[in-house]
PAZAPA-4460 file (N, C-alpha, C; in steps of 0.05 Angstrom, whole numbers, plus 32768, in hexadecimal, padded with zeros to 4 digits):
% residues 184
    n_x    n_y    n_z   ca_x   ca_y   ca_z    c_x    c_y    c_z   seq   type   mol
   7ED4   81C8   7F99   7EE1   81C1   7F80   7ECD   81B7   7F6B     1      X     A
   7EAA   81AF   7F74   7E98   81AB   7F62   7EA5   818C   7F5A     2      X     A
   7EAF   8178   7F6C   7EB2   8166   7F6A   7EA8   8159   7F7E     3      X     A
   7E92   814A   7F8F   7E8D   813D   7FAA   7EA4   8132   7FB5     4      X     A
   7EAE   8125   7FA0   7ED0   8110   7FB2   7ED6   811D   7FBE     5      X     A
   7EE4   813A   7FAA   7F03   814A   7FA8   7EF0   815F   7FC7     6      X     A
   7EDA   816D   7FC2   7ED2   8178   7FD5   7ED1   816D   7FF2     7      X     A
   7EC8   8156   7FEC   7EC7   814A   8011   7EE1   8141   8018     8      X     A
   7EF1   813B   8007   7F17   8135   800D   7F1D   814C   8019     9      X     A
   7F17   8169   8010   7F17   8183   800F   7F18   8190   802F    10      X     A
   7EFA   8183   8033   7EEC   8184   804A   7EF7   8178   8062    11      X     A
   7F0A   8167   8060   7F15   814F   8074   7EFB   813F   807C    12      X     A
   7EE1   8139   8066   7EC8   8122   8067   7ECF   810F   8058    13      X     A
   7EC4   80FA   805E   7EB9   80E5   804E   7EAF   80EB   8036    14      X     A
   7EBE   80E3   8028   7EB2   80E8   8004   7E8B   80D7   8003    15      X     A
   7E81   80E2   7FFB   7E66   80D3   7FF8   7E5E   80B3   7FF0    16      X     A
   7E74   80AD   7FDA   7E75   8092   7FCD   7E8A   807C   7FE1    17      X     A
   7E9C   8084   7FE7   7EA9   8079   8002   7EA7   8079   8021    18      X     A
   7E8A   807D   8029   7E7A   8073   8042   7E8C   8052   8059    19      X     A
   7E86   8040   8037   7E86   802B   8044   7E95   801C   8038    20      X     A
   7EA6   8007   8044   7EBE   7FFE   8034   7EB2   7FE0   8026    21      X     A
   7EB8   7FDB   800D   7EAB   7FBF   800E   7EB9   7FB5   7FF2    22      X     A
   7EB9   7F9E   7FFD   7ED3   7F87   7FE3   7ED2   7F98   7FC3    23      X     A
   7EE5   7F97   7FC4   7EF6   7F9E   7FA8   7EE1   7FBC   7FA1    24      X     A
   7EE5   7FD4   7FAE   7ED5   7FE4   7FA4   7EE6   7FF7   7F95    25      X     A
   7EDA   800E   7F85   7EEA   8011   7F7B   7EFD   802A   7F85    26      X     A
   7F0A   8038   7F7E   7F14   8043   7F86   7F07   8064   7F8D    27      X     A
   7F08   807A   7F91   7F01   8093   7F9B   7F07   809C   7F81    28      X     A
   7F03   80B8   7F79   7F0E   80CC   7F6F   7F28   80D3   7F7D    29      X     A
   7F1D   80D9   7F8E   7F39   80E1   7F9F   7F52   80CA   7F9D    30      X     A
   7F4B   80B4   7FA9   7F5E   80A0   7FA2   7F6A   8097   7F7D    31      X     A
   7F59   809A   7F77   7F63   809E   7F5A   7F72   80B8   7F4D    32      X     A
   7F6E   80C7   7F5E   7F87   80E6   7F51   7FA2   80DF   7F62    33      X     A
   7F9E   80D9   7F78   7FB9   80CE   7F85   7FBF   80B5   7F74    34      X     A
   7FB4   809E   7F65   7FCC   808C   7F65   7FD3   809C   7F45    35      X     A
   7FC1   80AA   7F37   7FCE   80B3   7F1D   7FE0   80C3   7F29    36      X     A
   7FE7   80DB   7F3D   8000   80E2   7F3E   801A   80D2   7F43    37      X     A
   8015   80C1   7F52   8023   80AD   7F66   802B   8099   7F4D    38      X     A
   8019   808E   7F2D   8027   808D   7F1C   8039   8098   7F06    39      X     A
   8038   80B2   7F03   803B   80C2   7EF7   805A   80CB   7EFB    40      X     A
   8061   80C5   7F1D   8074   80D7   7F30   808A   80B9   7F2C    41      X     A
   8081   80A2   7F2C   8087   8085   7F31   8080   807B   7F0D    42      X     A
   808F   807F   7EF1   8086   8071   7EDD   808E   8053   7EDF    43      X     A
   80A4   804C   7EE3   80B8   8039   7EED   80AA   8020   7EF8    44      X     A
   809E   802C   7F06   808E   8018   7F20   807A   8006   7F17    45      X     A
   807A   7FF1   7F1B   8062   7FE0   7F0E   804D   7FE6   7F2D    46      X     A
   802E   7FE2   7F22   8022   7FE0   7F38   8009   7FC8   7F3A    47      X     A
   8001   7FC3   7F48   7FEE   7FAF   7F44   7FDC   7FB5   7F60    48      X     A
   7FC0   7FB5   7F56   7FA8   7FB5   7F64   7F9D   7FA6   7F7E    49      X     A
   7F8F   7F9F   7F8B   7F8A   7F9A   7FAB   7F7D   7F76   7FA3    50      X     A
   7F78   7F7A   7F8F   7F6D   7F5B   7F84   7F7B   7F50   7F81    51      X     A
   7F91   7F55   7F67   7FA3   7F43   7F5F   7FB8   7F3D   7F7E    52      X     A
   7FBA   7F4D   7F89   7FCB   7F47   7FA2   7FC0   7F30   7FB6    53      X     A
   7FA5   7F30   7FB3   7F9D   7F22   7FC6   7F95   7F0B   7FB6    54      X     A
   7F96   7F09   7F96   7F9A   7EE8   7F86   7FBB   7EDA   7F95    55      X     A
   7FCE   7EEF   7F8C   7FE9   7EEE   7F8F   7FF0   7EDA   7FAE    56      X     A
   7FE2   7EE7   7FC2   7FED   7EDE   7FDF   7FDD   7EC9   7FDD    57      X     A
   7FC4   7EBA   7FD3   7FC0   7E9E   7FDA   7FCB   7E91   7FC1    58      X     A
   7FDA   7E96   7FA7   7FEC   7E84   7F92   8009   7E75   7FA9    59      X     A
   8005   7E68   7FAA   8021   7E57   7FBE   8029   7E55   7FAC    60      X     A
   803C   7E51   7F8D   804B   7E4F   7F82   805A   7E65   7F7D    61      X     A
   804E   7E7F   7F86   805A   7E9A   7F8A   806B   7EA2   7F9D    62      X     A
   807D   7EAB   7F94   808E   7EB7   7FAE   8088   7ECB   7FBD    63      X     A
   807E   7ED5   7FC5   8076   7EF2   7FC7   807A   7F01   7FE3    64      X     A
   8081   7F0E   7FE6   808F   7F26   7FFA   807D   7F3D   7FFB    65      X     A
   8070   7F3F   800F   805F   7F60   8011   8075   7F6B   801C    66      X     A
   807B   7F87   8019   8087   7F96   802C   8079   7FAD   803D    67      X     A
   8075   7FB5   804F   806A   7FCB   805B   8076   7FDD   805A    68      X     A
   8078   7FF4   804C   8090   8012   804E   808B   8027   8054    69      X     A
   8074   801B   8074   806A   8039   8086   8079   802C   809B    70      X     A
   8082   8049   80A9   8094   803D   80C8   8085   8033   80D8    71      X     A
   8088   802C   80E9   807D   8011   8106   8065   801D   8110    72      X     A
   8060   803B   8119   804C   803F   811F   8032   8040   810B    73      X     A
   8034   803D   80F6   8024   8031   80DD   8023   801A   80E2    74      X     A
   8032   8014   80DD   8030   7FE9   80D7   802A   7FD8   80EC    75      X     A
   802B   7FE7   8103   8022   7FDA   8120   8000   7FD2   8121    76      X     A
   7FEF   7FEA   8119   7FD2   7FFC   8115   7FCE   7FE8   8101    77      X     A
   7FD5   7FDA   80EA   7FD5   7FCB   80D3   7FDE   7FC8   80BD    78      X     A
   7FE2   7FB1   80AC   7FF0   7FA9   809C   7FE1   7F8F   808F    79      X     A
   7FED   7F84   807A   7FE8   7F6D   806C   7FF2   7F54   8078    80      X     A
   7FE8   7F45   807D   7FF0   7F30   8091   8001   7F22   8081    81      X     A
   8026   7F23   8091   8039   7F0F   8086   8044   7F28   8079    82      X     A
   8040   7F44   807F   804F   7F50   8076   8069   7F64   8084    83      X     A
   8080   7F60   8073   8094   7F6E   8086   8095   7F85   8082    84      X     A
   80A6   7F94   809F   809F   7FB0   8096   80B7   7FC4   809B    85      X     A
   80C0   7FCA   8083   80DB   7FD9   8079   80D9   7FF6   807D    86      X     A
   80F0   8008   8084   80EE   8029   808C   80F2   802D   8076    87      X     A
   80E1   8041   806B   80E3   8045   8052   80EE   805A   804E    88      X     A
   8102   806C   8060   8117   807A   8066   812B   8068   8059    89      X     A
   8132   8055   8068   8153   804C   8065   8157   8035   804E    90      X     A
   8169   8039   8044   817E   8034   8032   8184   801A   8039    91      X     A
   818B   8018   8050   81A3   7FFF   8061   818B   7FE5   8059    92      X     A
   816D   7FF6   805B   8158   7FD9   806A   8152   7FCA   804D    93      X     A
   8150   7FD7   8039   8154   7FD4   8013   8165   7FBD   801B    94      X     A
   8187   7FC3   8020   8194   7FBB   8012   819C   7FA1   8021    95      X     A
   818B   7F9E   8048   8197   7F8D   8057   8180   7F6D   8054    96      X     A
   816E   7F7E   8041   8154   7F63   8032   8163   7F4E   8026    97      X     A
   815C   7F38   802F   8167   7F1F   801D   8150   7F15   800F    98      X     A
   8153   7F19   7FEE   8133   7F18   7FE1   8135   7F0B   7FCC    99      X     A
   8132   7EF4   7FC9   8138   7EE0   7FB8   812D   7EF3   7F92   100      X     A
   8141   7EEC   7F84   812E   7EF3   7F66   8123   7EF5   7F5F   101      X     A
   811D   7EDB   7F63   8101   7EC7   7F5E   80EC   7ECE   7F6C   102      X     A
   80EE   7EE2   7F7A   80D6   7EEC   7F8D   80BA   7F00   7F87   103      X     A
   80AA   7F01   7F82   8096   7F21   7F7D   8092   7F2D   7F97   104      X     A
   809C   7F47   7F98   80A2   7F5F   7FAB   808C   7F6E   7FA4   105      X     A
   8071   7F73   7FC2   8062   7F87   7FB7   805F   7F9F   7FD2   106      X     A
   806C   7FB6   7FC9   806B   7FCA   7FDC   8056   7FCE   7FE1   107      X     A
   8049   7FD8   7FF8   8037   7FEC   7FF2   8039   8006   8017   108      X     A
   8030   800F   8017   802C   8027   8033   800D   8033   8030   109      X     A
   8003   8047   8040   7FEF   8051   803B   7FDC   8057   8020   110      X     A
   7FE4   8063   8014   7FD3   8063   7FF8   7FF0   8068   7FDC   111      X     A
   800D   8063   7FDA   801C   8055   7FCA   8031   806A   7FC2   112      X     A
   8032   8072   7FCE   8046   808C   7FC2   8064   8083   7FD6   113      X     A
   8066   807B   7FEC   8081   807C   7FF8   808A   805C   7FF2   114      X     A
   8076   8043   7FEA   8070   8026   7FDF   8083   802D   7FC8   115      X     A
   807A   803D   7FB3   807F   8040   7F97   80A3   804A   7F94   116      X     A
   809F   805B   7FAE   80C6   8061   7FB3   80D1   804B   7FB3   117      X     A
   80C5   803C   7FCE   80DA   8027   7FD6   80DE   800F   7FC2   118      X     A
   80C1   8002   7FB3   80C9   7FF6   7F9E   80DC   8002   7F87   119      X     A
   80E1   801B   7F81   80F3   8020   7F69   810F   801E   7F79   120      X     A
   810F   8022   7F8E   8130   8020   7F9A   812B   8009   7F9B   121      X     A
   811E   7FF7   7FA8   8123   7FD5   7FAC   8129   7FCD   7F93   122      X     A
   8124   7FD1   7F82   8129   7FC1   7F60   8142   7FCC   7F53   123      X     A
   8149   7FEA   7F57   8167   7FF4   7F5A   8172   7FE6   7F66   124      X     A
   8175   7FE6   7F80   818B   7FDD   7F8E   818A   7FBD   7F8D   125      X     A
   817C   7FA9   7F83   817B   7F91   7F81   8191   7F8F   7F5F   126      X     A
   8181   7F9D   7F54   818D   7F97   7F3A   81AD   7FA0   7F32   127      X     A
   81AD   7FBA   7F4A   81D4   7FBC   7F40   81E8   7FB0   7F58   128      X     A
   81D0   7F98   7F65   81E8   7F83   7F6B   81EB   7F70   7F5B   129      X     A
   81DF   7F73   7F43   81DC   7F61   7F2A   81C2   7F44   7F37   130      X     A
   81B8   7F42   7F44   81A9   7F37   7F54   8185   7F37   7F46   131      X     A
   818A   7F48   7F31   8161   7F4F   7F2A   815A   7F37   7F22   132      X     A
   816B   7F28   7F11   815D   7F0C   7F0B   8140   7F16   7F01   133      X     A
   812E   7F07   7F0A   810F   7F01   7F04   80FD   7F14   7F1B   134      X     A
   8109   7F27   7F2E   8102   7F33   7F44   80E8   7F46   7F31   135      X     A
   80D1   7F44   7F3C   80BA   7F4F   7F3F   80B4   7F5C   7F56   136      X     A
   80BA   7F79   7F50   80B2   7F8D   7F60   8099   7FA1   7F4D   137      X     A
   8086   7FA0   7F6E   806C   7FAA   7F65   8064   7FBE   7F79   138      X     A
   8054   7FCF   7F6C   8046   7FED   7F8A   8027   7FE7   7F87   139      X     A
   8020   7FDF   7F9D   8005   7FDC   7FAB   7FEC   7FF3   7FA1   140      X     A
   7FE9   7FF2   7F90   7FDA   8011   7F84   7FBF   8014   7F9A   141      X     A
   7FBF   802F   7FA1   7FB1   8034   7FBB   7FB5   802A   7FDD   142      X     A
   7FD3   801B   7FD6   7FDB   8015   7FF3   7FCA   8008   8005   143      X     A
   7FC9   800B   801C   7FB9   7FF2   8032   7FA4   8004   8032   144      X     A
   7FA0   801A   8023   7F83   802F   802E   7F6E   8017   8016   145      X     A
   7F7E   8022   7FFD   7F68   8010   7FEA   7F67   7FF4   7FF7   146      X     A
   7F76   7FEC   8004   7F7B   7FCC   800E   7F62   7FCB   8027   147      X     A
   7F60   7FD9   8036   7F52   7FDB   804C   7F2C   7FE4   8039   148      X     A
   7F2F   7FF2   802B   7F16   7FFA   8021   7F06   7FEF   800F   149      X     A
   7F18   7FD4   8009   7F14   7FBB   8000   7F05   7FAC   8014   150      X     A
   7F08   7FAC   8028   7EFF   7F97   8037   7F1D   7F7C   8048   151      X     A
   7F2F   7F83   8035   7F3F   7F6E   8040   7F4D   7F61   8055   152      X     A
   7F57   7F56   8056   7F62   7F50   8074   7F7B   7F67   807A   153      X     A
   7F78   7F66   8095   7F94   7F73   809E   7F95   7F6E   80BD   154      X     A
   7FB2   7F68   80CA   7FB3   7F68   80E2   7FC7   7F83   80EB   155      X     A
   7FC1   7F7E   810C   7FD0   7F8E   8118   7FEC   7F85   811D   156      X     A
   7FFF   7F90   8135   801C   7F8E   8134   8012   7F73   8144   157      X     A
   7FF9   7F6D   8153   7FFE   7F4F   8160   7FF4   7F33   8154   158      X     A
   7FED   7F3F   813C   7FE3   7F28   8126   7FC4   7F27   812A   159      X     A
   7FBB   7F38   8142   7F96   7F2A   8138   7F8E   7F44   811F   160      X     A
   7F75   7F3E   811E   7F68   7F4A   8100   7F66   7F6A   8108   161      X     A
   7F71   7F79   80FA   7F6A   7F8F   80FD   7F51   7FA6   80E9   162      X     A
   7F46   7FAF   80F0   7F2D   7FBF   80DE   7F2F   7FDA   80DC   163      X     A
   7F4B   7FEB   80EC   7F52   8006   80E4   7F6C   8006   80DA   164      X     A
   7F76   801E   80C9   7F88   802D   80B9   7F9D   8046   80C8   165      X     A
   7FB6   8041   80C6   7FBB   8058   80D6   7FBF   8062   80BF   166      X     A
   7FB1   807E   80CE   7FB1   809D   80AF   7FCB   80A4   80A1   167      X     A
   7FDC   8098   80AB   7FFA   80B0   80A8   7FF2   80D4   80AC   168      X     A
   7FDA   80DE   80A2   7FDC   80F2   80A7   7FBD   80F7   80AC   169      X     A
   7FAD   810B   80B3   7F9A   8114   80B4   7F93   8119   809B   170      X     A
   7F97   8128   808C   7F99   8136   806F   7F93   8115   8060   171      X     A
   7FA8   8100   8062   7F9E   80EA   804F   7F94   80D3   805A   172      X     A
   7F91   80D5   8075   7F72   80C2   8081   7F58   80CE   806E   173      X     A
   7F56   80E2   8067   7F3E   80E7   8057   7F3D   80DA   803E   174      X     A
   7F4B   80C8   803A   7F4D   80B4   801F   7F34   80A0   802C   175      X     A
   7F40   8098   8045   7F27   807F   8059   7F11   8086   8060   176      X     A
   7EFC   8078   8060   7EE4   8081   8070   7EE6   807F   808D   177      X     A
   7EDC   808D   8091   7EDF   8095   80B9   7EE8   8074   80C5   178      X     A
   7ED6   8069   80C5   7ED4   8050   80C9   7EEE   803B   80C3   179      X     A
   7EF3   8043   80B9   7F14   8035   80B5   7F31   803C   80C0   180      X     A
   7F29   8060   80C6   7F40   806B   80D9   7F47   8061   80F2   181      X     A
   7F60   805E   80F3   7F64   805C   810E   7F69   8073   811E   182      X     A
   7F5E   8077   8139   7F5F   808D   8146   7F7D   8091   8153   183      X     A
   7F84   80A9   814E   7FA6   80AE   814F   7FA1   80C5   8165   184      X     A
***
């Protein structure tokens, strides 16, 4: 494609500039054409970055709710620690959340596209129980991939620290550097 990112995405390689994961880096090419579609597909959706999320979870005057909206065999492999984790299939699991108003809701899943669903139905279905109040719903832009390629914390389903990603797919583990995949 005469792009190194887009080519080694291409390739199922390691993009050249994403080797090595390290605090607040920036994003890929590649990861940056996915979250512009992923905003583009999602206008609705507010989103906020891997920093401000991680100001957000040590503010204690914040309410804040992560949600996880990859199924169990995702969220087991890793997640954001303290975060719950909703089928982002069902309807029932939206609507069976008891989520205060007053709360900030930040989806996120692999790199933000199935996050960005479930936040626009969570803020639907909150709001036509007449319930939106002050409810802050947010999509994790780049999901736990940008989250992980940050450097940040994440545990597994037994709470110790985890240091791999499950891919959801082969095709979009190539967002991660090898080194962050988990072997599936």
């Amino acid at each position: 494609y005469g792009y190194p990112e887009v080519d080694a995405m291409a390739e199922g390689k390691d993009s050249p500039e994403r080797s090595q994961p390290h605090a607040a880096s920036a994003p890929s090419l590649s990861m940056r054409m996915v979250t512009f579609g992923i905003r583009k597909k999602f206008p609705s959706v507010r989103h906020i970055d891997s920093e401000q999320l991680e100001q957000w979870r040590t503010d204690r005057q914040r309410k804040l709710i992560c949600l996880d909206t990859r199924p169990e065999e995702e969220y087991a492999v890793s997640h954001l620690p303290g975060a719950l984790q909703v089928d982002p299939e069902a309807q029932h699991s939206l609507e069976s959340l008891d989520i205060n108003p007053s709360s900030t809701v930040v989806c996120y899943c692999s790199v933000g596209y199935r996050s960005s669903d479930v936040a626009q139905r969570l803020y639907r279905t909150v709001r036509s129980k007449g319930r939106a109040g002050e409810l802050q719903v947010y999509n994790l832009e780049g999901g736990i991939f940008q989250w992980a390629c940050d450097g940040r914390e994440m545990v597994d389903r037994a709470g110790e620290r985890a240091a791999v990603v499950h891919t959801y797919t082969a095709f979009w583990g190539n967002l991660l550097p090898s080194k962050l995949r988990a072997s599936l």
